[in-house]
C-alpha positions as MATLAB code, in Angstrom:
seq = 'XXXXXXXXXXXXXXXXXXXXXXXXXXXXXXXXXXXXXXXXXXXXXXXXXXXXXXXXXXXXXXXXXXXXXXXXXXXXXXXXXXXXXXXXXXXXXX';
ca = [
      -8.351    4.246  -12.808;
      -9.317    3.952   -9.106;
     -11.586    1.702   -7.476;
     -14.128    2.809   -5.005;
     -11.774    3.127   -2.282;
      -9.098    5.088   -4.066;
      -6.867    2.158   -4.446;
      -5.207    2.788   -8.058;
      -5.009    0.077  -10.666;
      -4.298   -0.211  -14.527;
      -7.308   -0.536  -16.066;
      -6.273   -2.226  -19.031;
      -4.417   -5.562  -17.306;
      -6.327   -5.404  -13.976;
      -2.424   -4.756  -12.566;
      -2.504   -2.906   -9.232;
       0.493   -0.188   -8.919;
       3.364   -0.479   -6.804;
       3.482    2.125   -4.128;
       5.979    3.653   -1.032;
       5.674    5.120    2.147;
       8.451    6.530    4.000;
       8.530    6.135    7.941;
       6.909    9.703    8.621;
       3.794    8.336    6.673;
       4.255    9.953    3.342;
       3.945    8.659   -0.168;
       6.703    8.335   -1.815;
       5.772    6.553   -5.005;
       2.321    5.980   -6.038;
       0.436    6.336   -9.490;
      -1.164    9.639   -9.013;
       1.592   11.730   -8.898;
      -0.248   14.470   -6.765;
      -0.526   12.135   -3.692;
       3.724   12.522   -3.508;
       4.893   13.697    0.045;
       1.784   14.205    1.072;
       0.532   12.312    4.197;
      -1.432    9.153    4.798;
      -4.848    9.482    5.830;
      -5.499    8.260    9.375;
      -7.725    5.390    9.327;
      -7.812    4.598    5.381;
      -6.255    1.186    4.039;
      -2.814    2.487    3.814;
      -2.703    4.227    7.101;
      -3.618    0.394    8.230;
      -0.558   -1.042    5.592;
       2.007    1.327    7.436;
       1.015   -0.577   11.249;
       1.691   -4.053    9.965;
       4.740   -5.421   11.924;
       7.847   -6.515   10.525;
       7.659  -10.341   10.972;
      10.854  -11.741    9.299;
      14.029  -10.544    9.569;
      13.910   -9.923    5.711;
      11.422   -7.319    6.615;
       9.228   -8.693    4.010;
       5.705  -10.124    4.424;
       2.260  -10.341    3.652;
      -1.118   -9.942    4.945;
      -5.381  -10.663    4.003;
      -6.881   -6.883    4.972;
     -10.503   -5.882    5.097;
     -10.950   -2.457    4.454;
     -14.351   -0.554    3.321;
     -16.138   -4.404    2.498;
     -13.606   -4.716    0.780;
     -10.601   -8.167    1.057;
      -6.984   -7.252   -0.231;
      -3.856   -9.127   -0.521;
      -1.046   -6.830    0.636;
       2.737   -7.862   -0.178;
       5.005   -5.674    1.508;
       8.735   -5.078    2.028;
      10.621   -2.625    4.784;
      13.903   -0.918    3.452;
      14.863   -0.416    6.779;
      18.035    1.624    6.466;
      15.724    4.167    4.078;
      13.074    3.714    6.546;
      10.467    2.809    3.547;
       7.803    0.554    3.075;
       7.261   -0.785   -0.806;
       3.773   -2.759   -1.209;
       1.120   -3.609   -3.418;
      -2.124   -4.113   -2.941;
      -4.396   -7.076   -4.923;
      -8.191   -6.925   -4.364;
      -9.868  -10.619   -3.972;
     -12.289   -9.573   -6.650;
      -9.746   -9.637   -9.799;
];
């Protein structure tokens, strides 16, 4: 099921979905399996994910976003050799 701003969750638990960009911007994992290599959209929630620097040398981190009205919790981790970022994205509201 998605959420008013296309963010994908599991209905049933209220779990949001792990997902994966690669450095060029495209989806590499995410639940809908039609959104795979395709691009980010400019502007939308994960196009803002993919600017977040790299703050520890871990490459891991996390930040409060405001997209659409909308608060998130975003945890993130760069793969830097693979050039990925893995995240997930947790609404305020659950």
């Amino acid at each position: 099921m998605y959420n008013s701003f296309g963010i994908f969750y599991n209905a049933g638990c209220g779990e949001y979905s792990y997902l994966c960009i690669d450095n060029r911007k495209y989806f590499l994992s995410h639940p809908d399996p039609s959104f795979f290599n395709t691009p980010v959209q400019s502007g939308s929630i994960y196009d803002k994910i993919c600017s977040f620097p790299s703050i520890r040398e871990d490459g891991r981190g996390y930040k409060c976003l405001k997209s659409d009205g909308e608060k998130y919790f975003i945890c993130y981790e760069d793969q830097q050799i693979m050039g990925w970022r893995l995240f997930y994205i947790i609404p305020y509201s659950r």
